[in-house]
mmCIF file of the N, C-alpha and C atoms, coordinates in Angstrom:
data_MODEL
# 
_entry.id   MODEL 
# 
loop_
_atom_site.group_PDB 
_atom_site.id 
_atom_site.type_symbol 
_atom_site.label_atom_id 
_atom_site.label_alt_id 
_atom_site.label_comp_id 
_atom_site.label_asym_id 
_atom_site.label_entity_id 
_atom_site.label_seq_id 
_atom_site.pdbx_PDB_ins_code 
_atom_site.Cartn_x 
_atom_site.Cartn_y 
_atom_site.Cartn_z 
_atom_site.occupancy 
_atom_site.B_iso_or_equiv 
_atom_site.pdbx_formal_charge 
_atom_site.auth_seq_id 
_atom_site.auth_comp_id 
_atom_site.auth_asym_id 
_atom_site.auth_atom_id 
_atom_site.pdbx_PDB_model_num 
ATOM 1   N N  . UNK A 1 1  ? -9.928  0.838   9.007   1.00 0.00 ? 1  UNK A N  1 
ATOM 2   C CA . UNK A 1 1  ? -10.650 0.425   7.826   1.00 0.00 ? 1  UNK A CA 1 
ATOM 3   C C  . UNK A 1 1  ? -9.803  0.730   6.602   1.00 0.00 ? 1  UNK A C  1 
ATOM 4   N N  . UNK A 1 2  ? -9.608  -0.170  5.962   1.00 0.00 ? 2  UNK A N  1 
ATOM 5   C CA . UNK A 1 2  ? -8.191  -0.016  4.457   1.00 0.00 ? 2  UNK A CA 1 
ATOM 6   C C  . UNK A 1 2  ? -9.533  0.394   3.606   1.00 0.00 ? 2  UNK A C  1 
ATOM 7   N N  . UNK A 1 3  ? -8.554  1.599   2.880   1.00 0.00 ? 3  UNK A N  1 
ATOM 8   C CA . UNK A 1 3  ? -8.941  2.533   1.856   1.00 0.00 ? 3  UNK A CA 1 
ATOM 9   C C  . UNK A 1 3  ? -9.587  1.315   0.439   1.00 0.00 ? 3  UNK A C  1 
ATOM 10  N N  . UNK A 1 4  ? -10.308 1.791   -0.199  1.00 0.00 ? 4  UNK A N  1 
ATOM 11  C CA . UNK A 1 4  ? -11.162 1.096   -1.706  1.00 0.00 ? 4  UNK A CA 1 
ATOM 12  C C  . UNK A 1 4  ? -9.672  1.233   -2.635  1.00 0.00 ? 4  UNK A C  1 
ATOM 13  N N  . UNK A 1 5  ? -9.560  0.094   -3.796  1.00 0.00 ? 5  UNK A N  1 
ATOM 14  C CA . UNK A 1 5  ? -8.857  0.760   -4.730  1.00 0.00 ? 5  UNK A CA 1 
ATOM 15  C C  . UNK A 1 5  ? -8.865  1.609   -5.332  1.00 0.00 ? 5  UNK A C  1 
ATOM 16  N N  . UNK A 1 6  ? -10.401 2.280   -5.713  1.00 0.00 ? 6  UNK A N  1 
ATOM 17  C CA . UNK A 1 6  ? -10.139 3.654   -6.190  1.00 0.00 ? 6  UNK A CA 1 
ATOM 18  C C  . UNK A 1 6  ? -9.702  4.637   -5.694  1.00 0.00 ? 6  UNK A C  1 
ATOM 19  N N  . UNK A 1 7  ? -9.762  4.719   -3.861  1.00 0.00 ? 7  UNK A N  1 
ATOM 20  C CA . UNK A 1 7  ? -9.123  5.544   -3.401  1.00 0.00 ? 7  UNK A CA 1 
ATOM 21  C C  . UNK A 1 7  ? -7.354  5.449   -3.653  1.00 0.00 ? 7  UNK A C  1 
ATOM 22  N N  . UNK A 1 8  ? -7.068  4.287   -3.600  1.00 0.00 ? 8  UNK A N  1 
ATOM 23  C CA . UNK A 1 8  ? -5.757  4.111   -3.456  1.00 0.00 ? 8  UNK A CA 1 
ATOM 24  C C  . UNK A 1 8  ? -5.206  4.682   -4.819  1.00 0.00 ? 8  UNK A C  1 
ATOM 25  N N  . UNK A 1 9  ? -6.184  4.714   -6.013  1.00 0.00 ? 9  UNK A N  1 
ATOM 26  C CA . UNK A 1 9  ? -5.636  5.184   -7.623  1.00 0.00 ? 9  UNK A CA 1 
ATOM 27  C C  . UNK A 1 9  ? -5.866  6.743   -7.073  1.00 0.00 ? 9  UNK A C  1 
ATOM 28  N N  . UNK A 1 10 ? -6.669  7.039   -6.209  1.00 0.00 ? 10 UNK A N  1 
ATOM 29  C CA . UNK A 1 10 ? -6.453  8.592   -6.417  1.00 0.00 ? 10 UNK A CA 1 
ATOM 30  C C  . UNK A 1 10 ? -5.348  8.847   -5.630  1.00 0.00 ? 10 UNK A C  1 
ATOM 31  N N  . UNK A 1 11 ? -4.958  8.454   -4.777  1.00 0.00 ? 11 UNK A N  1 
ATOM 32  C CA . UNK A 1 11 ? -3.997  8.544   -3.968  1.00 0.00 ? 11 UNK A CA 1 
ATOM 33  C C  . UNK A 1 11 ? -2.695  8.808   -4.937  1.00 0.00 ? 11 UNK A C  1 
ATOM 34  N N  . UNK A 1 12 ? -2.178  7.442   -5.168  1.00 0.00 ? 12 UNK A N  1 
ATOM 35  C CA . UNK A 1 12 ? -1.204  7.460   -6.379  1.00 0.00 ? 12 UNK A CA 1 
ATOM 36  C C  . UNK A 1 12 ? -1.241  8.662   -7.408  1.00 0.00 ? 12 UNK A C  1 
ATOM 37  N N  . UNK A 1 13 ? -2.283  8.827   -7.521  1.00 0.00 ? 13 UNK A N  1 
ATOM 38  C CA . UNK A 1 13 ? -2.350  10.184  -9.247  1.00 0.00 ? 13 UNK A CA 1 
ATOM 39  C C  . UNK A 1 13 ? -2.353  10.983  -8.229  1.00 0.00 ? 13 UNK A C  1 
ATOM 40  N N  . UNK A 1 14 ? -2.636  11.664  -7.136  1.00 0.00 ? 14 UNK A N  1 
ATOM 41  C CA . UNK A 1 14 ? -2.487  13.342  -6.346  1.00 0.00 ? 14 UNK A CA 1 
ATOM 42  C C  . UNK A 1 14 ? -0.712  12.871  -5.985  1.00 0.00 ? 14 UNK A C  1 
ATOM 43  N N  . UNK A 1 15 ? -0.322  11.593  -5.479  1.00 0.00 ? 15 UNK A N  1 
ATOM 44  C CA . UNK A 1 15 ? 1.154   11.620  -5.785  1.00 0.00 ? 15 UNK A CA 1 
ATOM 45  C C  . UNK A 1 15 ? 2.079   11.962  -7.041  1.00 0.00 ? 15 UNK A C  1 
ATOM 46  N N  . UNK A 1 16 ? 1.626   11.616  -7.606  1.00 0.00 ? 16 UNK A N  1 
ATOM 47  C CA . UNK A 1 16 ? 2.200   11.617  -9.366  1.00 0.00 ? 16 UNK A CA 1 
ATOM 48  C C  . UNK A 1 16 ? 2.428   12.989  -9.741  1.00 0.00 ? 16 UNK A C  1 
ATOM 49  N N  . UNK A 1 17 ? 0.917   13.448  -9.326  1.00 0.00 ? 17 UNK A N  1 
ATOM 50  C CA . UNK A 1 17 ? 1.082   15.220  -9.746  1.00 0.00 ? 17 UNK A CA 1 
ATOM 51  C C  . UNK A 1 17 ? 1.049   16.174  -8.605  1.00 0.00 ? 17 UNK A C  1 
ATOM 52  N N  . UNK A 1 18 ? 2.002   15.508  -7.742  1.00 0.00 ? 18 UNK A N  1 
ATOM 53  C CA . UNK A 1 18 ? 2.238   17.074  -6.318  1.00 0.00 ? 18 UNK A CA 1 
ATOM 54  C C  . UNK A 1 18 ? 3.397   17.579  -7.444  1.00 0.00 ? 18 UNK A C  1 
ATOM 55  N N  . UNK A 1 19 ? 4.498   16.954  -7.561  1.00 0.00 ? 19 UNK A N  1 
ATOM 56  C CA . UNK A 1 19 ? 5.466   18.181  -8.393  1.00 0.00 ? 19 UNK A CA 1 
ATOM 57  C C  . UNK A 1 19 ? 5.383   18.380  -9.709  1.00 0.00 ? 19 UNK A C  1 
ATOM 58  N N  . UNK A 1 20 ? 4.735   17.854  -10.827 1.00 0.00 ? 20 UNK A N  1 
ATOM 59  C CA . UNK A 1 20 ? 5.132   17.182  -12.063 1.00 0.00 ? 20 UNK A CA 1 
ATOM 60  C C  . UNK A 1 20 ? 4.658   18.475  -12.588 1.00 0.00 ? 20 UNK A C  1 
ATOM 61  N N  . UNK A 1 21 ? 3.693   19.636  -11.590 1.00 0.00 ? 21 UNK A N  1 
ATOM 62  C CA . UNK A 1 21 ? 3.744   20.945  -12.675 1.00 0.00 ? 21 UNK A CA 1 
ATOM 63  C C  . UNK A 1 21 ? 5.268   22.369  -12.207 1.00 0.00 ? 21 UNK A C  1 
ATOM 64  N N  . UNK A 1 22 ? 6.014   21.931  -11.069 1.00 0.00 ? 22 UNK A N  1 
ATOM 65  C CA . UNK A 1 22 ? 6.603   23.022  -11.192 1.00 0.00 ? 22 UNK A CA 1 
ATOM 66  C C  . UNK A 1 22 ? 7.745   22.395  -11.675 1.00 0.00 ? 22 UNK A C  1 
ATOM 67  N N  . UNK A 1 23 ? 8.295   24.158  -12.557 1.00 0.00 ? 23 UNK A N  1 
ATOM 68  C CA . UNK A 1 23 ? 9.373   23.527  -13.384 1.00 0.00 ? 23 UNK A CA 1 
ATOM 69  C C  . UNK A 1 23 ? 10.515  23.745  -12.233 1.00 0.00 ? 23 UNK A C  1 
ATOM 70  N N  . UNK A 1 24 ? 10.654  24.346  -11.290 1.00 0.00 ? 24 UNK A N  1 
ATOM 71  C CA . UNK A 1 24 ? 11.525  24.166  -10.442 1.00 0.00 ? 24 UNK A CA 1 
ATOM 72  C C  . UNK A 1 24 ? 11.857  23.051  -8.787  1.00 0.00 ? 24 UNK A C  1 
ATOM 73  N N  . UNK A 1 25 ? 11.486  22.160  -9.260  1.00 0.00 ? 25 UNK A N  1 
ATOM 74  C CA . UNK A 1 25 ? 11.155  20.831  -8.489  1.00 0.00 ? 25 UNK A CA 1 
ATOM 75  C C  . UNK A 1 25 ? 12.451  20.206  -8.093  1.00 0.00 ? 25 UNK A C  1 
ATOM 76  N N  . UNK A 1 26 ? 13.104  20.114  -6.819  1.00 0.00 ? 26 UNK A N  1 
ATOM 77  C CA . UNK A 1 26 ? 14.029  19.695  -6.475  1.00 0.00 ? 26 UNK A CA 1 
ATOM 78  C C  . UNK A 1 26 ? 13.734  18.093  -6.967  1.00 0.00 ? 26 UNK A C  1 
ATOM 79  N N  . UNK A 1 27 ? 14.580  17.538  -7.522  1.00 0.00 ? 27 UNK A N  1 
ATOM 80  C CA . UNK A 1 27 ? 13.930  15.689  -8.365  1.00 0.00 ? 27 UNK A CA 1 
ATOM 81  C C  . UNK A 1 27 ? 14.428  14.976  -7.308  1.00 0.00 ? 27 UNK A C  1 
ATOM 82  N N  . UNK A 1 28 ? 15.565  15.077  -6.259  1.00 0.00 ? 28 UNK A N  1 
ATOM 83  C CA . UNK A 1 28 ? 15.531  13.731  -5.393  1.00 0.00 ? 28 UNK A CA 1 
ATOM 84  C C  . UNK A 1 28 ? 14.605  14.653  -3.765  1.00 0.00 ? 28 UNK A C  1 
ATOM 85  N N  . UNK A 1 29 ? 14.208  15.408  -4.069  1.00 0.00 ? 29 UNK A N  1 
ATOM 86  C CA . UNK A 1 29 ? 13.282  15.932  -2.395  1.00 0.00 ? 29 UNK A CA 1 
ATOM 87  C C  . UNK A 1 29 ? 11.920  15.328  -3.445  1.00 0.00 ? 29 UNK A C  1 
ATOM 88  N N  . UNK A 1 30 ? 11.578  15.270  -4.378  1.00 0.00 ? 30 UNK A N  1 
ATOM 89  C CA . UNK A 1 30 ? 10.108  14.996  -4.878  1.00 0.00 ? 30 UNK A CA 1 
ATOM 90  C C  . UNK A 1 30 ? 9.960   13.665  -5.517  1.00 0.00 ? 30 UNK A C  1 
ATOM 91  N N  . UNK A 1 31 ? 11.326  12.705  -5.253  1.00 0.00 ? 31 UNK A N  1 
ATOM 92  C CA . UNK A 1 31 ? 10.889  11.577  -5.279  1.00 0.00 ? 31 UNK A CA 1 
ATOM 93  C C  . UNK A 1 31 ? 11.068  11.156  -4.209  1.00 0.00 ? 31 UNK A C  1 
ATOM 94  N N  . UNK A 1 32 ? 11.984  11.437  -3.119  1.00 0.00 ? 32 UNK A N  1 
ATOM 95  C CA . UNK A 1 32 ? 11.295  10.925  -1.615  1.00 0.00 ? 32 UNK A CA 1 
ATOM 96  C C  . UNK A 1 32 ? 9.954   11.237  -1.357  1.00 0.00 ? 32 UNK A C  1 
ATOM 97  N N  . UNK A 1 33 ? 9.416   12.336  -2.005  1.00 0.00 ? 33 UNK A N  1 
ATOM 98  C CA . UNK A 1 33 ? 8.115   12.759  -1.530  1.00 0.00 ? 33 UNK A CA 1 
ATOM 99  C C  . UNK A 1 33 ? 7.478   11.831  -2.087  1.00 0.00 ? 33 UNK A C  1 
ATOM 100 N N  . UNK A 1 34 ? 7.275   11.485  -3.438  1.00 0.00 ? 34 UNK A N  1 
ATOM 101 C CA . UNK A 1 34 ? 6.510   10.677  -3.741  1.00 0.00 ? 34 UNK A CA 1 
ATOM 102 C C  . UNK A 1 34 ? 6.626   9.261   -3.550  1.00 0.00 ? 34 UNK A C  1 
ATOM 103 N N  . UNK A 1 35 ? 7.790   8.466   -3.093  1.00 0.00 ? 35 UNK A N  1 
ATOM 104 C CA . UNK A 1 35 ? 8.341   7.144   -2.313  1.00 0.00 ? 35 UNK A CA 1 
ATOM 105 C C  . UNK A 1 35 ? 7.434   7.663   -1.151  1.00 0.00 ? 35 UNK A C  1 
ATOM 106 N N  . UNK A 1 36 ? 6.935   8.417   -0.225  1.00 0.00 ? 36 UNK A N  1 
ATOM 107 C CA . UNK A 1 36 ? 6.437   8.446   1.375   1.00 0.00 ? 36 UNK A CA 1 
ATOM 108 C C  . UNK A 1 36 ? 5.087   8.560   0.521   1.00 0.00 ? 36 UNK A C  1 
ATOM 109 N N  . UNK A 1 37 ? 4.254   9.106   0.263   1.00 0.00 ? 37 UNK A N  1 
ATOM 110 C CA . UNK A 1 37 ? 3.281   9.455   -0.309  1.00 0.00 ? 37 UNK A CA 1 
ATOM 111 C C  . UNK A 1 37 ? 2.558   7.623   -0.766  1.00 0.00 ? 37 UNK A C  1 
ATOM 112 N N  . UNK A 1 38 ? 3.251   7.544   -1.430  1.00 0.00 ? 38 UNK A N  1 
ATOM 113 C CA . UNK A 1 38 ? 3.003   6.097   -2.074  1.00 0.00 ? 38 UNK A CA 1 
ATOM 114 C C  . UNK A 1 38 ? 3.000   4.989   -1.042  1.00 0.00 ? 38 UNK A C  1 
ATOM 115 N N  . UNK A 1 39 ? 3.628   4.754   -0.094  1.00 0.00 ? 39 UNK A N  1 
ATOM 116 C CA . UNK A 1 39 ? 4.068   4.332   0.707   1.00 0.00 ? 39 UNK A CA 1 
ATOM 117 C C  . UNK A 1 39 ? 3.103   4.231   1.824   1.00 0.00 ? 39 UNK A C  1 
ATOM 118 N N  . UNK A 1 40 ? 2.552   5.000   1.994   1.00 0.00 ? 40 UNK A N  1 
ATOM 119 C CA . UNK A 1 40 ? 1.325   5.600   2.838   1.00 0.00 ? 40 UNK A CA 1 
ATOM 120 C C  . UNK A 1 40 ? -0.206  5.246   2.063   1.00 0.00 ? 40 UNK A C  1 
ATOM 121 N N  . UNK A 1 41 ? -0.037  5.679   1.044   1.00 0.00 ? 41 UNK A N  1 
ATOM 122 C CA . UNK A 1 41 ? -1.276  4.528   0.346   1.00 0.00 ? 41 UNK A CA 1 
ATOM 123 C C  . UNK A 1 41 ? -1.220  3.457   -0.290  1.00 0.00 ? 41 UNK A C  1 
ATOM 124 N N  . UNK A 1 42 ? -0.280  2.431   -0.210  1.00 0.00 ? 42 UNK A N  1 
ATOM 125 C CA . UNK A 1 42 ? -0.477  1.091   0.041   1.00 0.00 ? 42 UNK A CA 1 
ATOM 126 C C  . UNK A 1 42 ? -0.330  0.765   1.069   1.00 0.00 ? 42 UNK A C  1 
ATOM 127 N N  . UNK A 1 43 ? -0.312  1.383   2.778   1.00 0.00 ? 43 UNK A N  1 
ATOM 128 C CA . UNK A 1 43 ? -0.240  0.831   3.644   1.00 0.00 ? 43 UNK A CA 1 
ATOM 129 C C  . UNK A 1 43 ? -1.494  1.267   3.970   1.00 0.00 ? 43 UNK A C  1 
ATOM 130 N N  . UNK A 1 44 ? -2.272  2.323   3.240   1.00 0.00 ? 44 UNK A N  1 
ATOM 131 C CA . UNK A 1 44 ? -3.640  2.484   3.737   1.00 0.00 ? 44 UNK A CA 1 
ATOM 132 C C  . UNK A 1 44 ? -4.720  1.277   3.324   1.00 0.00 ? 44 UNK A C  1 
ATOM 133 N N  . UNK A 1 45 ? -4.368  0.556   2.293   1.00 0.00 ? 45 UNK A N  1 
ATOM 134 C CA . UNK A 1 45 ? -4.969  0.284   1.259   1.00 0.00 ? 45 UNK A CA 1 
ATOM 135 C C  . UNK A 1 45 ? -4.864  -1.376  1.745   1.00 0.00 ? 45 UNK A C  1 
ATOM 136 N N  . UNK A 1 46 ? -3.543  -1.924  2.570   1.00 0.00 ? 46 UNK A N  1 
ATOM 137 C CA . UNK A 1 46 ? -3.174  -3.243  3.135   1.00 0.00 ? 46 UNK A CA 1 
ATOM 138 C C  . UNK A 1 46 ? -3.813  -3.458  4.419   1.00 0.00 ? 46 UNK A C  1 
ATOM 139 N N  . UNK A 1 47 ? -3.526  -2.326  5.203   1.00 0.00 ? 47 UNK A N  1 
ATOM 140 C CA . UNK A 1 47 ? -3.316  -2.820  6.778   1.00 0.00 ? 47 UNK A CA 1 
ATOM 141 C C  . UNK A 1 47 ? -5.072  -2.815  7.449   1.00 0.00 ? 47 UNK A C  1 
ATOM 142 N N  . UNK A 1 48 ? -5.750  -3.954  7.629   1.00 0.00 ? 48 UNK A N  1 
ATOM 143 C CA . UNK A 1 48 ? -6.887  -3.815  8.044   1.00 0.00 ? 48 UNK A CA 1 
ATOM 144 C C  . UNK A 1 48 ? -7.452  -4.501  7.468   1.00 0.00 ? 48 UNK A C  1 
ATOM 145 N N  . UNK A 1 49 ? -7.068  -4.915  6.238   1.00 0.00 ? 49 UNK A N  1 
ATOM 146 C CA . UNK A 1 49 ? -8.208  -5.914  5.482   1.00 0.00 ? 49 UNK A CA 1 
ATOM 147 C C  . UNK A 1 49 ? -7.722  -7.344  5.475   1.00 0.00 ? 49 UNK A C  1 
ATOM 148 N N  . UNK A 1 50 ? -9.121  -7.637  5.374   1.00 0.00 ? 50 UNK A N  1 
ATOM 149 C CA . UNK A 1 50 ? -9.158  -9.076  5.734   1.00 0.00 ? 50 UNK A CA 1 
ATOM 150 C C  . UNK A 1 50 ? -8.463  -10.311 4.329   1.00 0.00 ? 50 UNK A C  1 
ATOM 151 N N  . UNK A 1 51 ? -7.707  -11.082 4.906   1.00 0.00 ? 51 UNK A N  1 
ATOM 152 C CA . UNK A 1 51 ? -7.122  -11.694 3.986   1.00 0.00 ? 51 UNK A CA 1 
ATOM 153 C C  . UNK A 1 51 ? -7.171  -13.064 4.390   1.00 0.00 ? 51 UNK A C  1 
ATOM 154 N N  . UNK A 1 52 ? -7.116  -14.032 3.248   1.00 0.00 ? 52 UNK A N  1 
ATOM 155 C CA . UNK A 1 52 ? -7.017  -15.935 3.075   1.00 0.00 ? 52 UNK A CA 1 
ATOM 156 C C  . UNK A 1 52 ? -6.249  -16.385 2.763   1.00 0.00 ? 52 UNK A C  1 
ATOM 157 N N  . UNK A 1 53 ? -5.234  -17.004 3.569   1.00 0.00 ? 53 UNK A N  1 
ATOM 158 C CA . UNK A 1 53 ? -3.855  -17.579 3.390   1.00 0.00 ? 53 UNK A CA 1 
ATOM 159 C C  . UNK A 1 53 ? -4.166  -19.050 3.302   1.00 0.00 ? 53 UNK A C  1 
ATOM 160 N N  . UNK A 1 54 ? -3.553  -19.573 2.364   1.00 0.00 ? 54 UNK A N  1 
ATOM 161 C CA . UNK A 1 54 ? -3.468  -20.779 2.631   1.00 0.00 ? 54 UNK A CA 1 
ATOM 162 C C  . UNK A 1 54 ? -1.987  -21.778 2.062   1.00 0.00 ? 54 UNK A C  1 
ATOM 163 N N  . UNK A 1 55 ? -1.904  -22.942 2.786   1.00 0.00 ? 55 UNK A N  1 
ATOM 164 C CA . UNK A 1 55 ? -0.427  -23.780 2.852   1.00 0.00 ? 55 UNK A CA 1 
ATOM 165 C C  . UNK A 1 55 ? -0.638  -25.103 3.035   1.00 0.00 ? 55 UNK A C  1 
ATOM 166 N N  . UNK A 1 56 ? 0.337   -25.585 3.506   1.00 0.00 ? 56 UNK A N  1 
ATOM 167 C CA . UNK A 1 56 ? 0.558   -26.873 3.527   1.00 0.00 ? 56 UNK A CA 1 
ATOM 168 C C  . UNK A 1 56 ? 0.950   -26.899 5.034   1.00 0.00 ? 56 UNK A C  1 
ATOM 169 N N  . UNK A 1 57 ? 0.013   -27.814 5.366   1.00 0.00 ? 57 UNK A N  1 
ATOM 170 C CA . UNK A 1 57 ? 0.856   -28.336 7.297   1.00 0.00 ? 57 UNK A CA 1 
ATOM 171 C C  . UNK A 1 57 ? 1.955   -28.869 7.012   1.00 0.00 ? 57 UNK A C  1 
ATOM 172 N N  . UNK A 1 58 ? 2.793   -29.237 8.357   1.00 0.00 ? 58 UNK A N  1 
ATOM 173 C CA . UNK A 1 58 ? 3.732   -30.287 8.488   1.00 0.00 ? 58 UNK A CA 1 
ATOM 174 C C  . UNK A 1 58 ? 3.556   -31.647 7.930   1.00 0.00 ? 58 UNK A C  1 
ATOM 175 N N  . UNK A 1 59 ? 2.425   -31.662 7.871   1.00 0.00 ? 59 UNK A N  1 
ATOM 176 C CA . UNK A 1 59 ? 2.187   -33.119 7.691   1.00 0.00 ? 59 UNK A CA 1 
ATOM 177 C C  . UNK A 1 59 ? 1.696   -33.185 6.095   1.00 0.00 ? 59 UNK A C  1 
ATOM 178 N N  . UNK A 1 60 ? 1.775   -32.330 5.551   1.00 0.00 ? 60 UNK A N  1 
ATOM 179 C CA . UNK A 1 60 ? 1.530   -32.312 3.818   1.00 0.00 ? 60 UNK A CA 1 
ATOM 180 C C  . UNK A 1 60 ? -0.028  -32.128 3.681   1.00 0.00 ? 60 UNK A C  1 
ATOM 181 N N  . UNK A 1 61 ? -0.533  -32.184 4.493   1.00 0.00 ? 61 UNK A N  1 
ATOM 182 C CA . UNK A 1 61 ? -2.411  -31.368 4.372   1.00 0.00 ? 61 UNK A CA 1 
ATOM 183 C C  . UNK A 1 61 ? -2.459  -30.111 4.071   1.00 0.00 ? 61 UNK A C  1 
ATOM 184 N N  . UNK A 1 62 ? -3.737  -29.744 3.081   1.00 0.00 ? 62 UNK A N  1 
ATOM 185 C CA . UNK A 1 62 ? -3.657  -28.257 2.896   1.00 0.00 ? 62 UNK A CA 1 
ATOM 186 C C  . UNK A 1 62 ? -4.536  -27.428 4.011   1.00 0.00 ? 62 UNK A C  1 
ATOM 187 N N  . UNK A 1 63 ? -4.088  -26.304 4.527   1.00 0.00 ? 63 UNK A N  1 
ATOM 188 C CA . UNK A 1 63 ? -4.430  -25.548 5.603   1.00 0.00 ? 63 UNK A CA 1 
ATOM 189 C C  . UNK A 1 63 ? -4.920  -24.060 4.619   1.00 0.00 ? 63 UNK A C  1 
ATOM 190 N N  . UNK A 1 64 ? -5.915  -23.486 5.161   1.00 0.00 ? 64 UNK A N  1 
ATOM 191 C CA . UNK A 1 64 ? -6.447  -22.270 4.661   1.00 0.00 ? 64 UNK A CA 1 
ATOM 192 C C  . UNK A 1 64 ? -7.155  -21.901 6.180   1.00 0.00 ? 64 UNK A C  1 
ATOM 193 N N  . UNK A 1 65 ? -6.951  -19.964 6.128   1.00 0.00 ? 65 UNK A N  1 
ATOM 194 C CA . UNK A 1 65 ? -7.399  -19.942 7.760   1.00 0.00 ? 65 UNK A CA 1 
ATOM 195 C C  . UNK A 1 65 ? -7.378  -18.165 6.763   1.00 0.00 ? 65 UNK A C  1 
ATOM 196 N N  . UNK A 1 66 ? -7.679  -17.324 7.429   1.00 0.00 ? 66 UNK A N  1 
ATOM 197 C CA . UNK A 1 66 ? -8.468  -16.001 7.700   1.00 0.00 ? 66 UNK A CA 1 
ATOM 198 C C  . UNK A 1 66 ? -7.788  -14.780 8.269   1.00 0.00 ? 66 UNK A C  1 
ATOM 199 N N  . UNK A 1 67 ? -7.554  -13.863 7.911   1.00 0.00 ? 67 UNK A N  1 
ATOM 200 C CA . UNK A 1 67 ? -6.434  -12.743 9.059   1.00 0.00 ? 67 UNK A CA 1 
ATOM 201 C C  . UNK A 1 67 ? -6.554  -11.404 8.696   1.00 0.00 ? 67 UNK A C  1 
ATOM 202 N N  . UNK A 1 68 ? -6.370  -10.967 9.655   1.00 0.00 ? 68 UNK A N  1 
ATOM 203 C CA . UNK A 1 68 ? -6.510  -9.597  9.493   1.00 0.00 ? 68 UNK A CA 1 
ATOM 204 C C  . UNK A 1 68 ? -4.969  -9.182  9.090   1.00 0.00 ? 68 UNK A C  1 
ATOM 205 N N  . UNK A 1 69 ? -4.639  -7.894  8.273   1.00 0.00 ? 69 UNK A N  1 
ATOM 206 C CA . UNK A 1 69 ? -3.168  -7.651  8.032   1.00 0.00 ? 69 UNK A CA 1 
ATOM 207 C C  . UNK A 1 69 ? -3.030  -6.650  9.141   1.00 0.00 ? 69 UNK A C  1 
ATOM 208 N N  . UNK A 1 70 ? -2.107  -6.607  9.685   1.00 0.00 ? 70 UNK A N  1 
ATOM 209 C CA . UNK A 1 70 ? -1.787  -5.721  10.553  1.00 0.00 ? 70 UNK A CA 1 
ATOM 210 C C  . UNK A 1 70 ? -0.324  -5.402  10.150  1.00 0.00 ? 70 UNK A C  1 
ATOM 211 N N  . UNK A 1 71 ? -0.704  -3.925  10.750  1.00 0.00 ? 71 UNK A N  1 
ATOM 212 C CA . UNK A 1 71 ? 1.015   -3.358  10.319  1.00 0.00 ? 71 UNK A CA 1 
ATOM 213 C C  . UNK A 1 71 ? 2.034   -3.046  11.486  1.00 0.00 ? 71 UNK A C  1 
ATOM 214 N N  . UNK A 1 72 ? 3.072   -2.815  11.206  1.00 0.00 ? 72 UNK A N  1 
ATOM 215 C CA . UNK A 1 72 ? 4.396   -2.920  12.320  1.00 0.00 ? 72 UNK A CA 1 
ATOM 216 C C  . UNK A 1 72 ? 4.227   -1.709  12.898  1.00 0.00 ? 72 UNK A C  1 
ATOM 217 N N  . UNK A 1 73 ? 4.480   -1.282  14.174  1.00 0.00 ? 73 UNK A N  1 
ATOM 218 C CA . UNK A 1 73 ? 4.798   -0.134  14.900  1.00 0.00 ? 73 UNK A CA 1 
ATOM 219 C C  . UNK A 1 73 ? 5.935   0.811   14.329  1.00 0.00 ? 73 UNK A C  1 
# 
């Protein structure tokens, strides 16, 4: 079940501020942290919900159809 956007804004802001209060914060270990962190809630926030794609057939007709997002192993 993909997370609400508000979860996903809290997500992002408890990312934002895991290091931003110590003054001794390694800056490239706490922006990988926050690249995985982030990373993890937009894949919470994608993978599961239902989405409406739509295109053009081969034949120049417009096609619209229904899907679930699923994520890669």
């Amino acid at each position: 079940m993909p997370i609400s956007q508000a979860q996903l804004a809290d997500k992002i802001e408890a990312a934002l501020k895991y290091n931003s209060d110590d003054p001794e914060v390694d800056i490239p270990q706490a922006r990988k942290h926050f690249a995985n962190e982030l990373a993890e809630a937009i894949a919470q926030f994608t993978i599961g919900r239902e989405t409406t794609v739509t295109g053009t057939s081969a034949t120049g007709g417009a096609v619209t159809g229904t899907g679930i997002i699923k994520g890669t192993p």
